[in-house]
PLY file of the C-alpha trace (Angstrom):
ply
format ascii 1.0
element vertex 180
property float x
property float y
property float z
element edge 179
property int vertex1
property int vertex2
end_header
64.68 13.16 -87.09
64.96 9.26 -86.92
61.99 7.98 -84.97
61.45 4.29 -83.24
58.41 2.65 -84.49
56.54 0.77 -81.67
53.59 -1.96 -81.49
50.46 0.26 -79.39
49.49 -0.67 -76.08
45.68 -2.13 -76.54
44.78 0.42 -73.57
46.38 3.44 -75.75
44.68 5.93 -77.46
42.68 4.50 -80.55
43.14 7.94 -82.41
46.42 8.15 -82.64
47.73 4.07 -83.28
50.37 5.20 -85.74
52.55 8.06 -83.72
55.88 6.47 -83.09
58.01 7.59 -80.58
60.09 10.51 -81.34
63.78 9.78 -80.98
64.42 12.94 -78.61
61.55 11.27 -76.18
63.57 7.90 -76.59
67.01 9.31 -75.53
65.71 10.90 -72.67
63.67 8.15 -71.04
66.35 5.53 -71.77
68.92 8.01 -70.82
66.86 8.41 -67.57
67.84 4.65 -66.90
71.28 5.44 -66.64
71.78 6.06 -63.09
69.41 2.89 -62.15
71.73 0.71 -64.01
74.64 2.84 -62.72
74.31 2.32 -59.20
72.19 -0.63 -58.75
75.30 -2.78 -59.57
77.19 -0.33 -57.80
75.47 -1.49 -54.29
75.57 -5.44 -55.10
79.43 -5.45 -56.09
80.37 -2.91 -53.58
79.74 -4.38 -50.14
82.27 -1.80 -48.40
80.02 0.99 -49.27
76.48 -0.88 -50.72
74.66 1.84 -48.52
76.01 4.94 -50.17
75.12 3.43 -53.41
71.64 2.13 -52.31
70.72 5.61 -51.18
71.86 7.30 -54.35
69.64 4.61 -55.76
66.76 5.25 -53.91
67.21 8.98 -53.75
67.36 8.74 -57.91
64.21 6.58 -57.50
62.09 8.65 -55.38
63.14 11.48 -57.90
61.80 9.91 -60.64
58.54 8.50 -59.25
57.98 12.02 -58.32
58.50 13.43 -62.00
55.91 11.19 -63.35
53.16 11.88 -61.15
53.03 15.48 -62.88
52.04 13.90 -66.19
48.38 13.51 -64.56
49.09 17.19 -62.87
49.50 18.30 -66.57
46.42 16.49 -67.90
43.96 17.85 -65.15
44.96 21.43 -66.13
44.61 20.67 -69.70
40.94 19.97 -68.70
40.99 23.44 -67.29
37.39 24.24 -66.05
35.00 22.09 -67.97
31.62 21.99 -67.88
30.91 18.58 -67.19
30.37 16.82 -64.33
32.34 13.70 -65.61
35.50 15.93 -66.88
35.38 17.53 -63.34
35.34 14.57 -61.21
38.44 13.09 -63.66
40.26 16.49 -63.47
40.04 16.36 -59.71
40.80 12.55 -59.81
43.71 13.64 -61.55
45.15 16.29 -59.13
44.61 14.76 -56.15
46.45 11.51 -58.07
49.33 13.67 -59.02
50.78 14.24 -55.76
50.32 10.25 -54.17
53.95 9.37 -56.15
55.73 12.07 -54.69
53.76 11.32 -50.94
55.31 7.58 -51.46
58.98 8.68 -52.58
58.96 11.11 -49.74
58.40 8.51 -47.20
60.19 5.77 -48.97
63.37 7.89 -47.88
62.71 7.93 -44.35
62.89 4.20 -44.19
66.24 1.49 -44.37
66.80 0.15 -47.94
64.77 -2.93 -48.19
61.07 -0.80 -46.99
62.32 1.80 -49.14
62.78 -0.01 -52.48
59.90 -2.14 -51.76
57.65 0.94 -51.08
59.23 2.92 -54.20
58.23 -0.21 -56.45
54.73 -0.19 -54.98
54.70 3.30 -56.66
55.73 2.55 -60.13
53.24 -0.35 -60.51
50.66 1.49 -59.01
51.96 4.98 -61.49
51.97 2.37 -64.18
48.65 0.69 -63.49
47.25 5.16 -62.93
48.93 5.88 -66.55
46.55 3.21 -67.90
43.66 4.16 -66.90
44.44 7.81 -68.28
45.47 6.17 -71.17
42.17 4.93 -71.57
40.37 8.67 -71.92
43.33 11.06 -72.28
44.08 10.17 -76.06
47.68 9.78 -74.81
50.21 8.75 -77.88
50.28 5.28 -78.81
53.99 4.83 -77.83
53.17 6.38 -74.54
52.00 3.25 -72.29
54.45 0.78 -73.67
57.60 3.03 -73.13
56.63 3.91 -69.34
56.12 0.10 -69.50
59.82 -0.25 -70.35
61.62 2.15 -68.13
59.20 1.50 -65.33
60.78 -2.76 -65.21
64.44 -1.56 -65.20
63.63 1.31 -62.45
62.09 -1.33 -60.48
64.73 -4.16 -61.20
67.08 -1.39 -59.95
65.64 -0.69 -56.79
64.99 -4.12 -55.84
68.97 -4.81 -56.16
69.49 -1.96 -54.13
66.78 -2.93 -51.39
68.49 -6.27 -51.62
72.18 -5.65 -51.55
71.42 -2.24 -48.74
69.66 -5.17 -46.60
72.24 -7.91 -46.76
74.93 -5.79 -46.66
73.49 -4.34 -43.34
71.00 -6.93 -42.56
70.00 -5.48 -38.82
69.00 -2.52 -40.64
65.54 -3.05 -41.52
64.22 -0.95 -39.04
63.72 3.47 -39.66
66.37 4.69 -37.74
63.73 6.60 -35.72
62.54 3.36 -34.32
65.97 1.90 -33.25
0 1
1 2
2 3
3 4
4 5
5 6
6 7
7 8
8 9
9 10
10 11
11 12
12 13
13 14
14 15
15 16
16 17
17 18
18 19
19 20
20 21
21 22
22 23
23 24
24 25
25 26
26 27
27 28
28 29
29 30
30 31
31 32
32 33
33 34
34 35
35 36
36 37
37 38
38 39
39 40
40 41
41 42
42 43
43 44
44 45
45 46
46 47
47 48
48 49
49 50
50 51
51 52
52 53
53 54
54 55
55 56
56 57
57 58
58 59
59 60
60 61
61 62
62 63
63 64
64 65
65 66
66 67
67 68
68 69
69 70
70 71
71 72
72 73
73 74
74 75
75 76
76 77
77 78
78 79
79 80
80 81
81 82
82 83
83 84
84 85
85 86
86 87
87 88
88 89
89 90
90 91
91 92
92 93
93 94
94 95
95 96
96 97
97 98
98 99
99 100
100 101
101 102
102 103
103 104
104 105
105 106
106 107
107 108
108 109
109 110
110 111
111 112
112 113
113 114
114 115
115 116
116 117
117 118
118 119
119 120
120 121
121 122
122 123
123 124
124 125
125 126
126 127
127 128
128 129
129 130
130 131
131 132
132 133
133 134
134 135
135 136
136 137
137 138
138 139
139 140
140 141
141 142
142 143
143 144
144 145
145 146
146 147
147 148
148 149
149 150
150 151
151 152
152 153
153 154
154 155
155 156
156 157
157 158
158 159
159 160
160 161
161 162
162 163
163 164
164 165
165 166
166 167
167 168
168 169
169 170
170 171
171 172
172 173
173 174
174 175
175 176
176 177
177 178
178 179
């Protein structure tokens, strides 16, 4: 199986600087990109029905965000029940971090397009900046940090054309609906 060779992230795991990222890992996260650079455009070009496309967006978006909060879900059970103190406090850091992404894309529905993409970009970066400091002590793969690095710029690019073209497209509607 053809594999992409990739520059490690100085944060990435030390142990493991020359894993390259396996091509099934590649086609799936890039693949995952589809729908942001499906429908992003879709709500700038479309003004007649920039909404419908936003909220796919977003919906896609909050989806996502979601998905990788379970990678530090996963790591605190692979810590099962250590017998440090340390490995505790991390595994517990690490659960109770797991379900803050899906909190945020939960709530980043509920609001008009331009909150929503702004608060669904707030959780990437803040994901991104979590997978890095797991990154640090989890002996994650090499390819790991600068691939989430990757897909996490186009999700966001994405969403902030769909905040944008869901707000000027319907600029009175930056407001939840709840508090109109």
């Amino acid at each position: 199986m053809e594999q992409t060779r990739f520059d490690p992230d100085p944060a990435a795991s030390a142990a493991m600087p020359d894993e390259t990222l396996p091509r099934s890992v590649a086609m799936l996260g890039y693949g995952g990109l589809l729908p942001f650079l499906f429908l992003a455009p879709a709500s700038f070009f479309d003004e007649n029905h920039a909404l419908y496309w936003a909220d796919g967006l977003f919906s896609y978006g909050a989806i996502i965000l979601s998905f990788v909060g379970a990678l530090h879900w996963g790591y605190a059970l692979s810590l099962g029940a250590s017998s440090t103190e340390a490995a505790r406090a991390r595994r517990d850091a690490c659960f109770a971090w797991s379900v803050v992404p899906a909190l945020m894309a939960w709530l980043a529905l509920l609001l008009p397009p331009l909150l929503s993409s702004l608060l669904l970009i707030a959780g990437f970066i803040a994901h991104y900046r979590q997978d890095r400091r797991l990154a640090a002590f989890a002996g994650l793969p090499a390819w790991y940090l600068p691939l989430r690095l990757r897909l996490s710029v186009v999700a966001c690019l994405g969403l902030a054309v769909g905040g944008w073209s869901g707000f000027w497209s319907h600029p009175g509607n930056l407001l939840p609906v709840v508090l109109t």
